[in-house]
N, C-alpha and C positions, 0 to 999 in steps of 0.2 A: 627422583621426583621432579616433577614439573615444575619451571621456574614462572611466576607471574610480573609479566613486563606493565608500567605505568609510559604512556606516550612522553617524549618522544624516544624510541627505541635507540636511535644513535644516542644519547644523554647518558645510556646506562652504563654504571661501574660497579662491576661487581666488590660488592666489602667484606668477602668470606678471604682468609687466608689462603695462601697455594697450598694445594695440597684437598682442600675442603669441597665437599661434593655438595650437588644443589639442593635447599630443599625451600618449603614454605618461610620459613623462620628469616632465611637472608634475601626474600624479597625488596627491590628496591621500590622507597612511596618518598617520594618527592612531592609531596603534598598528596591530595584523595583519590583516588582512581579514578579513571577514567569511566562517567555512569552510565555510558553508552554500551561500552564492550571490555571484556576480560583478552588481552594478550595473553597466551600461554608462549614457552618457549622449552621444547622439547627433546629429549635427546632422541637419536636416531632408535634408539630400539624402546621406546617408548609410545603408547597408544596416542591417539587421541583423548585430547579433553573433555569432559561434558558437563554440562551444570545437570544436578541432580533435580531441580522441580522444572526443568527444560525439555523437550524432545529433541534440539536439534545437539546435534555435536558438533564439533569447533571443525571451522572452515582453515584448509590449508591456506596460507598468503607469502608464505617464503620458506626456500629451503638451504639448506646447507651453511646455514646462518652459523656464524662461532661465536656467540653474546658473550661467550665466558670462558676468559682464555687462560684462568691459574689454577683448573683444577689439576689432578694428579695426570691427567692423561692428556696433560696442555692444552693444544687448540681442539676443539671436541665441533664436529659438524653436529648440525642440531636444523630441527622443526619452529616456526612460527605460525603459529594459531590463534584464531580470534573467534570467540564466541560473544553472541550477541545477547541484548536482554530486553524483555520486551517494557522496559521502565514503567510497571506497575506501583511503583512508590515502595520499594521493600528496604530495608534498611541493612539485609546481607547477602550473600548470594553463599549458596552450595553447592562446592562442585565436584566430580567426579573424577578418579584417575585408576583405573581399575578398582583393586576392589578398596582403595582406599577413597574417604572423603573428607574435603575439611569447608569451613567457615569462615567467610570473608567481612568483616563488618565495610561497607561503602556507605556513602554518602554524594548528596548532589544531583541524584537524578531527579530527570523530569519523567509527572505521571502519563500514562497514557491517555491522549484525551480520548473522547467518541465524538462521532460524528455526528451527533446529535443534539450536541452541547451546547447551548446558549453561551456567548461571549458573555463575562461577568468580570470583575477585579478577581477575584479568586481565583478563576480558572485561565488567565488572558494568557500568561506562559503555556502552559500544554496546547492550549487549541491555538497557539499562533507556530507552534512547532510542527502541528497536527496541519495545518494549511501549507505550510513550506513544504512541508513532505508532501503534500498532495499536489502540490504545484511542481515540484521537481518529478513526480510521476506524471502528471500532465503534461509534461513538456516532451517527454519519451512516446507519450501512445500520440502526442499529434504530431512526431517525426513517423511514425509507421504509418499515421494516414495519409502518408505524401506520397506512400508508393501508389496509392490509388490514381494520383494526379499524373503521375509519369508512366509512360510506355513501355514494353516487354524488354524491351531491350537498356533499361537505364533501372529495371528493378528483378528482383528474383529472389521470391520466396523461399523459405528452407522449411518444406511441409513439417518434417519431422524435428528440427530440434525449433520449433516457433520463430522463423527468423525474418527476416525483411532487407531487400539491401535495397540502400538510399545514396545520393552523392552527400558529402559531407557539404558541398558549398549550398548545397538545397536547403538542409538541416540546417544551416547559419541562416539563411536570408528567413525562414518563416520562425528560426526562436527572435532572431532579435527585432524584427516587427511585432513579436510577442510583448517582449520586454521594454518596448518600447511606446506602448499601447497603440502602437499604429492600426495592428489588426489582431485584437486579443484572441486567444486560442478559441476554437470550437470544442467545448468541454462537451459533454458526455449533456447538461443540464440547457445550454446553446440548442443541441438537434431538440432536446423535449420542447424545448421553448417555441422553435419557429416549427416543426412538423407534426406532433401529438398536442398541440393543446385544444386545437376543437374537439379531439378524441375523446381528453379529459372530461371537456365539457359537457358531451352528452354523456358520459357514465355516470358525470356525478349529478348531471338535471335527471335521468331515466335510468337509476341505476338496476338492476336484478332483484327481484324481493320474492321470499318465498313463503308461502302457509307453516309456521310453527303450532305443531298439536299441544294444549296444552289441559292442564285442568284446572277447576274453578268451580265456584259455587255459582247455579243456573237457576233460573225458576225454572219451576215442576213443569210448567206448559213449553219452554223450547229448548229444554233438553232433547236430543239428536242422537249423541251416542256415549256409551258407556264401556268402559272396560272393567278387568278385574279390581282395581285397587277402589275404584268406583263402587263398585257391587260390595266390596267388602267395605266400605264406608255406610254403606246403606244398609249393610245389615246390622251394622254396630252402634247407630242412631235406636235411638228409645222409639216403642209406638209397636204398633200392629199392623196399620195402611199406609200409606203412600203419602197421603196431606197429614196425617199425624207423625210420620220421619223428616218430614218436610218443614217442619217446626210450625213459629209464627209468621218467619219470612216466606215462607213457601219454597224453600231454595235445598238443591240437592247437589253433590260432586257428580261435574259432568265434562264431558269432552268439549272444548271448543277449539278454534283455530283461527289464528289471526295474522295480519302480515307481516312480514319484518325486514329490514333491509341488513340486518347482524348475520350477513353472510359470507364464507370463508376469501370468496374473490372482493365483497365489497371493505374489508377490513385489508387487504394486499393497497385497494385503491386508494383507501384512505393513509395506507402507511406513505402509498408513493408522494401523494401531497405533503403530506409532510418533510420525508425528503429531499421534493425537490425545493421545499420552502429554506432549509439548511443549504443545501447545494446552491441555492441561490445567494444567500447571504455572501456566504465564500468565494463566490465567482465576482461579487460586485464589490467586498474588500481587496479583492484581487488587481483589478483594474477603478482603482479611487480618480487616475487620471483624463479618464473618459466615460465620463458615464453618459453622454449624449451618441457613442456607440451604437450602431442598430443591432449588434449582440448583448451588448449590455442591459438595451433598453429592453431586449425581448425577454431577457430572465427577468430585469425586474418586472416587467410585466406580469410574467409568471410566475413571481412570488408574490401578487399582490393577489390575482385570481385565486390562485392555490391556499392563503388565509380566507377567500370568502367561503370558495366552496367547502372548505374542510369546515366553516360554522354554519352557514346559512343555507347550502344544498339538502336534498334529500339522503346524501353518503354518508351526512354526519351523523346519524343515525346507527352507524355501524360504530362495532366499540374497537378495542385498541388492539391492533395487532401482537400474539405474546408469541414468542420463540419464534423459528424459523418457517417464513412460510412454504407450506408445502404446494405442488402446484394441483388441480382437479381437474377434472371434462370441463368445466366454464372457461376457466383460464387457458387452456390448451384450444379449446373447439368454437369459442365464441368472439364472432368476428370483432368486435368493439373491444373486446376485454385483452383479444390477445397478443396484439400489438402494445397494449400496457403494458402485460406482464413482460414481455420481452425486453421492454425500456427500464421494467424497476429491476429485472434482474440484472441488467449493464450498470445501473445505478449503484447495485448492490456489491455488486461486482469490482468495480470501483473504492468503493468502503474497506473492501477484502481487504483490497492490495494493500491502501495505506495500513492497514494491520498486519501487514504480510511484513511489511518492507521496514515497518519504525524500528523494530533495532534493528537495523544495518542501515541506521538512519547517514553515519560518517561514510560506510563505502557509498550509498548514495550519492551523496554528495559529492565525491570523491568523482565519481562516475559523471555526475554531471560537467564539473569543471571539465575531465578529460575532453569529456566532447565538445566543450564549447570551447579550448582550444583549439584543438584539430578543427572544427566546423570555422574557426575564424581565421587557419592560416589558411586552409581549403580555397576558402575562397577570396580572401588576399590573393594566391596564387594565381587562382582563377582570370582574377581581374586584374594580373598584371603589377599589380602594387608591392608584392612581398619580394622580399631578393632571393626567395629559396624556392624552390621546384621539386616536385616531389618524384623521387626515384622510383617509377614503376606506376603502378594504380593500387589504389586505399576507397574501396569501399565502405560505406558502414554499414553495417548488421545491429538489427534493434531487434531483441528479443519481445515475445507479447508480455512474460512475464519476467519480475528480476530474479535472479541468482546469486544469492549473498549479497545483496543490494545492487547489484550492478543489472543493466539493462546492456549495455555495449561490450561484446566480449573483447579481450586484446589484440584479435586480431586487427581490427580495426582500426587500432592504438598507435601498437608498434610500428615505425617504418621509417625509412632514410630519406632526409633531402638534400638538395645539393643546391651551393651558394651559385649565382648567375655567374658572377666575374669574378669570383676566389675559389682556391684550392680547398674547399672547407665543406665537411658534412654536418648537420644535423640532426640527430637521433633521438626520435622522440618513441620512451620504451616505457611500456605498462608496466605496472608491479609488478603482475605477476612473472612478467619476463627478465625480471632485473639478473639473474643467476645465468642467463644465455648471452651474457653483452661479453666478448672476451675481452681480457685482462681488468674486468670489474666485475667479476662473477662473484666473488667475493665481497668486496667491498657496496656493491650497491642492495644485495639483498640485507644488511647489516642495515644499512641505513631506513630499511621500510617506507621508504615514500611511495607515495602511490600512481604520483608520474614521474618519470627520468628526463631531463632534457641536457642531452651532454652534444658537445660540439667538438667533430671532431679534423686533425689537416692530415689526411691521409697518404700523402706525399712524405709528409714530414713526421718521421717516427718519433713516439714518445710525447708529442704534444698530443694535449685534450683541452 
């Protein structure tokens, strides 16, 4: 049976007897689990984990791990697995181990917020976790837009596994003008702001409106057309003639047809305003240090347009978009509309991911730090300031989407530098590679961290 690990995984001591083999019961809780993610820690001839109301199954992050060195068959190599939760507020998790399943009571997690959610007291923890995760996703798709800004020869796509290479010293100079409000990101809600807002403005002054058939009680004199339900109304009225079924009003079930603007692209329009009304808020809590920004001022621009027209235009008219919008011939074929839809679907798009990524909310973050190390020795180096130089060339590859929270695989991670005037290297090693560093192959995959920085005098054996 699978053993379930509480962070930090170096801390753990196993409190079963030698002799005694793993099971749920000798779980070590050092306080409440961690409400993020489930550690499993697996023996070798054992499956994967799964949480039972989950689709995903548990991500490998270390191998050949020995957590638990006094059972009957001593040091026993074993699996490290992390399954993520999507922190819907549940008070247990159920999970899977073939065909067995047990019940975990947790506590401490945060809800998931939406993107849609009005800041309130009640809700300010989830949607300020729900912003940070958006923010540290934003901070990855505006290092891929930097390949657009550099030359053939300083980037190179990876069609097939969605990749991007970037210099790391590039990726340092436009996060921390980020972080430093100098030149806030160009978010996704930035392009709608300064390129699509006249666009907006004529759909929602001139939007599409079409003839709805409807029925209704007509006077006898400009009635038009009738159908069956009609006729059979008329024959079911008292009378013999025509002005005698027509009562005292004179009025009969007739066809008529009227305009309306409650149409399936004007409800897409009206949903966009609303999001980018949300997108806007988030982007101008984002940057509180500059709000005289000429990107800042152009979202709040366009959150303030986006509150009239969504009351005061002719759009408003349309009712509220339900379930997933589907796209039609307007949307697709019509020139004013179609350049919308393409922005509320990047918008929407956008949304996904934070939903994709919130539980692997820690390797996120995780992912982030790495790189904004490496992006700051990068280019220390660069500029001559750091005492260390990097051994060979360190690319970075940004994926479009993350993979168990991470956007920067390890290759990008991992690599050697070497000190200017001492005998001494630098190794800076991803997680996932902690089981390839020789003579700590052992020992660093035990420890679980998720960057390594070990120094080492190569000359001089035995020292680290």
């Amino acid at each position: 049976m699978a053993r379930i690990l509480p962070f930090p995984w170096s801390l753990l001591a196993p409190r079963n007897t030698a002799g005694a083999d793993l099971s749920v019961d000798d779980c070590d809780r050092h306080g409440p689990f961690n409400p993020e993610t489930l550690v499993f820690y697996t023996r070798t001839d054992e499956g994967a984990p799964m949480l039972s109301s989950y689709r995903g199954n548990g991500a490998r992050i270390a191998e050949n791990v020995t957590i638990n060195p006094q059972t009957e068959l001593g040091r026993r190599p074993g699996f490290l697995w992390i399954i993520p939760w999507p922190h819907d507020g549940v008070r247990s998790w159920r999970f899977r181990l073939g065909a067995e399943q047990r019940e975990l009571i947790v506590g401490g997690g945060v809800r998931r917020a939406s993107g849609r959610e009005t800041r309130e007291k009640s809700n300010e923890h989830p949607i300020a976790l729900r912003e940070a995760i958006d923010q540290l996703c934003g901070y990855f798709t505006e290092s891929r837009s930097l390949a657009a800004d550099q030359n053939d020869a300083t980037r190179s796509p990876g069609s097939q596994l969605g990749l991007v290479r970037i210099a790391w010293a590039a990726i340092w100079t436009r996060w921390s003008k980020s972080a430093a409000g100098t030149e806030p990101r160009t978010a996704r809600v930035v392009e709608i702001a300064r390129s699509y807002a006249p666009d907006i403005r004529d759909v929602c002054g001139r939007p599409r409106r079409m003839l709805v058939r409807q029925r209704e009680l007509v006077p006898v004199g400009k009635i038009q057309e009738l159908d069956e339900t009609c006729l059979r109304d008329l024959i079911r009225r008292p009378g013999r003639t025509i002005p005698e079924k027509a009562g005292s009003r004179q009025e009969l079930l007739g066809i008529t047809r009227r305009e309306t603007f409650d149409t399936a692209e004007n409800r897409v329009i009206r949903d966009l305003l609303r999001l980018c009304q949300h997108r806007a808020v988030a982007y101008r809590r984002e940057y509180p240090q500059r709000p005289l920004h000429p990107k800042v001022q152009s979202v709040v621009d366009l959150q303030r347009n986006c509150e009239r027209w969504d009351t005061s235009s002719p759009i408003a008219a349309a009712s509220k978009l339900v379930g997933l919008p589907k796209s039609n011939y307007v949307l697709e074929k019509d020139r004013r509309y179609h350049a919308l839809w393409n922005q509320y679907q990047l918008l929407r798009r956008e949304e996904e991911m934070v939903d994709k990524v919130w539980p692997w909310a820690r390797c996120l973050w995780a992912d982030f730090v790495r790189s904004l190390f490496m992006g700051f020795l990068s280019a220390q180096a660069k500029s001559g300031a750091a005492s260390w130089h990097l051994v060979g060339s360190l690319p970075a590859y940004v994926r479009s989407e993350h993979s168990a929270g991470t956007f920067v695989p390890g290759l990008s991670i991992s690599s050697r530098w070497r000190h200017t005037t001492a005998d001494e290297e630098l190794w800076i090693i991803h997680g996932a590679h902690a089981h390839l560093v020789p003579g700590l192959q052992t020992t660093l995959p035990r420890l679980g961290a998720d960057l390594v920085i070990a120094c080492f005098a190569p000359k001089r054996a035995g020292q680290t």
